[in-house]
C-alpha positions as CSV (number, residue, x, y, z in Angstrom):
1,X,135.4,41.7,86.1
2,X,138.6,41.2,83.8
3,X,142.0,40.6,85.1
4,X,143.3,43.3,83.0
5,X,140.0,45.8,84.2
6,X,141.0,44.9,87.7
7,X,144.9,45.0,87.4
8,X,144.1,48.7,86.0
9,X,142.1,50.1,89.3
10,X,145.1,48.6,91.6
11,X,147.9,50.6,89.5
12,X,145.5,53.9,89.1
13,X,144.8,53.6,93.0
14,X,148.8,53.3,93.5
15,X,149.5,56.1,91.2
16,X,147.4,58.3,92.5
17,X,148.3,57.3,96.5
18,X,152.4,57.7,95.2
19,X,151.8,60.3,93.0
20,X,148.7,62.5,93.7
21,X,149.9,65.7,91.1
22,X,151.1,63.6,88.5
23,X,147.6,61.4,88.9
24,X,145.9,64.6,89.1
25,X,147.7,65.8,85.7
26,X,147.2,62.5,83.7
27,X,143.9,62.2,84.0
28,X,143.6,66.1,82.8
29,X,142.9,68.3,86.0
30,X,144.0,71.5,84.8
31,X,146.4,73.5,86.7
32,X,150.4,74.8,86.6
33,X,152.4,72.9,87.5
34,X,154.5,73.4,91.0
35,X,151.4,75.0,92.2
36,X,149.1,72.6,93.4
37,X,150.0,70.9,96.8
38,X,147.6,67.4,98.0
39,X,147.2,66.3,101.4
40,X,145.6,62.6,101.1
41,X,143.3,61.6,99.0
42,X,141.2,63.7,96.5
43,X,138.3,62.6,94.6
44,X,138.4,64.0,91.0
45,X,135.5,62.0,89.9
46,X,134.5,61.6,86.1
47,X,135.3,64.5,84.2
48,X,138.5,65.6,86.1
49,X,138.8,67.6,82.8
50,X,136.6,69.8,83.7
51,X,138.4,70.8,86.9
52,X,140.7,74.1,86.9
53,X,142.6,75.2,89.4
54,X,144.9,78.5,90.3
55,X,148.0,78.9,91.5
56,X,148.9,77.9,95.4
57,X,146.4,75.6,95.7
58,X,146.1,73.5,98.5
59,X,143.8,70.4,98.6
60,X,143.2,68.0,102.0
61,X,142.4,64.7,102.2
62,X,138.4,63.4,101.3
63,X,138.3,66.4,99.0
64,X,135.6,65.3,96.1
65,X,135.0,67.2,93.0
66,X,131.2,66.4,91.2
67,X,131.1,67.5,87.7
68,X,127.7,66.4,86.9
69,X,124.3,65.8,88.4
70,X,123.9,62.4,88.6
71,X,119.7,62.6,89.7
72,X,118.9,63.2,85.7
73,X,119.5,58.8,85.5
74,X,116.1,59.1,87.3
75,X,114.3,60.7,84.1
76,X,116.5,59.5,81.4
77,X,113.4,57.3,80.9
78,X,111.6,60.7,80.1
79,X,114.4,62.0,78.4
80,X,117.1,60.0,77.1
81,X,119.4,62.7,76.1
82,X,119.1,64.2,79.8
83,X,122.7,65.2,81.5
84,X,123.6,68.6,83.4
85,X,127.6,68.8,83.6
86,X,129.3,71.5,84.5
87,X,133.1,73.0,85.1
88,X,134.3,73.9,88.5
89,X,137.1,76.3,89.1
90,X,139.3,77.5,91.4
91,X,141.3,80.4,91.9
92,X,144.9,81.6,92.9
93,X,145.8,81.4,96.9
94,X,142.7,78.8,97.7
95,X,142.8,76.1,101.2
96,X,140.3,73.0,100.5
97,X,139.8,71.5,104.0
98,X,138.8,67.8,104.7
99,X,136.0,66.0,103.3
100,X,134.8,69.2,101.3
101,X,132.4,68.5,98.1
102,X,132.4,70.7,95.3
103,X,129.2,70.9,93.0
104,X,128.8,71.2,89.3
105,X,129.4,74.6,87.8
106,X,131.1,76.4,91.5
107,X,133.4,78.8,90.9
108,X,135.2,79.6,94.1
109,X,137.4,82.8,94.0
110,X,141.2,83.7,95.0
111,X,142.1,84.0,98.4
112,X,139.9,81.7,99.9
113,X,139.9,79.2,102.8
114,X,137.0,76.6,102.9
115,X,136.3,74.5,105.8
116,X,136.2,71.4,106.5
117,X,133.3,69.2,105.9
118,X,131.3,72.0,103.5
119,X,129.1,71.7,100.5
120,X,130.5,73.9,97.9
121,X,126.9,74.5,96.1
122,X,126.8,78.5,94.7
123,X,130.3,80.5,94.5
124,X,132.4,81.4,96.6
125,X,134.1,85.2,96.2
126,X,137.8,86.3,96.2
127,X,138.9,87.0,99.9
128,X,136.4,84.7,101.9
129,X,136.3,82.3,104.5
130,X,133.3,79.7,103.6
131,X,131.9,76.9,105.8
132,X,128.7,74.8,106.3
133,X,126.3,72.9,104.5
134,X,125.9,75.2,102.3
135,X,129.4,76.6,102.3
136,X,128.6,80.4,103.2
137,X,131.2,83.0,103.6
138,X,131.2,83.5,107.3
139,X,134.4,86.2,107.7
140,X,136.9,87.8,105.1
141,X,140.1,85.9,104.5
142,X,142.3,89.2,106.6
143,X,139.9,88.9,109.9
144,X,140.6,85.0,109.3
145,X,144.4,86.2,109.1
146,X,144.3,88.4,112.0
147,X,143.0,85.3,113.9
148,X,145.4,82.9,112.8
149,X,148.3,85.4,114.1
150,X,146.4,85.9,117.4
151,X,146.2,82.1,118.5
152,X,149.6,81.2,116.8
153,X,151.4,78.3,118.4
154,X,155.0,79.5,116.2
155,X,156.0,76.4,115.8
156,X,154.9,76.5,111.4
157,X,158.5,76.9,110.4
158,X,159.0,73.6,111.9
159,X,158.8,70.0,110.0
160,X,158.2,66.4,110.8
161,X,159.8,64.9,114.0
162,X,161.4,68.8,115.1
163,X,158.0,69.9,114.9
164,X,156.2,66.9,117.1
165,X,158.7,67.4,119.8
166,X,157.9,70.7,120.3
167,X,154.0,70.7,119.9
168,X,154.7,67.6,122.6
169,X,156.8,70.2,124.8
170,X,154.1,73.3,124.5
171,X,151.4,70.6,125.5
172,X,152.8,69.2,128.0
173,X,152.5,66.0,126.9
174,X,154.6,63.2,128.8
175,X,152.4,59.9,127.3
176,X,154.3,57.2,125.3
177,X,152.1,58.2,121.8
178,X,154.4,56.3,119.0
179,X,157.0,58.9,117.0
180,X,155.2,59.2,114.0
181,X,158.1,61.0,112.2
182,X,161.1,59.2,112.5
């Protein structure tokens, strides 16, 4: 490999680490700007292009969009002209948990959590909840709601070290765990 070839995948891996929108945006992920928010590292594969996303979008870390079907390389020798590519989009008000993988051609609707670990392989409608291998809507996104406000903690208004100390107090915890947020 080139100097130059590899000098190139060291500053795209730092960009994208340091700067995960602006990565997100240069290489031509579609989306407004001040609305998407990344947690870790998101996999945008080869035709980020080809990626449009809503407003309030939230994204976790492992997250990998597939554009295209890369099983056609197997018959390429049948038919040389062989490729199925296909746009994924997502709506407005949409949570992407960990390690998630989106398929060619998924649209996944506004309002929506997915969880984490699913196979995005058909669409997903406005106001679901979608987990599994297949992802499959297993509640609406206002019984999801009503659950979230049942087993609430109230500590979300809190940040960083503020926030530890008192997830560390509601536990009980009295261990010597390293501070990570000082």
């Amino acid at each position: 490999m080139k100097l130059r070839t590899i000098v190139k995948k060291i500053y795209l891996k730092a960009y994208q680490r340091i700067r995960p929108v602006s990565f997100a945006k240069a290489v031509g992920v579609n989306f407004v700007s001040g609305t998407l928010h990344l947690y870790g590292h998101v996999d945008w594969n080869t035709e980020p292009w080809l990626i449009t996303l809503g407003r309030n979008v939230y994204i976790t870390d492992g997250v990998k969009f597939l554009t295209h079907d890369g099983g056609t390389l197997l018959y390429r020798d049948q038919v040389p002209d062989l490729e199925v590519t296909k746009p994924i989009t997502v709506g407005d008000s949409v949570y992407i948990g960990n390690n998630v993988l989106l398929l060619p051609g998924v649209t996944v609707g506004s309002d929506v959590v997915i969880g984490a670990g699913a196979v995005v392989s058909h669409d997903i409608p406005d106001h679901s909840v979608a987990v599994g291998v297949p992802a499959r809507v297993i509640k609406s996104t206002e019984e999801y709601f009503a659950k979230l406000q049942k087993e609430s903690l109230h500590l979300g208004h809190l940040h960083g070290r503020e926030k530890d100390l008192a997830l560390r107090k509601y536990f009980h915890y009295t261990g010597g765990a390293m501070q990570l947020h000082e």
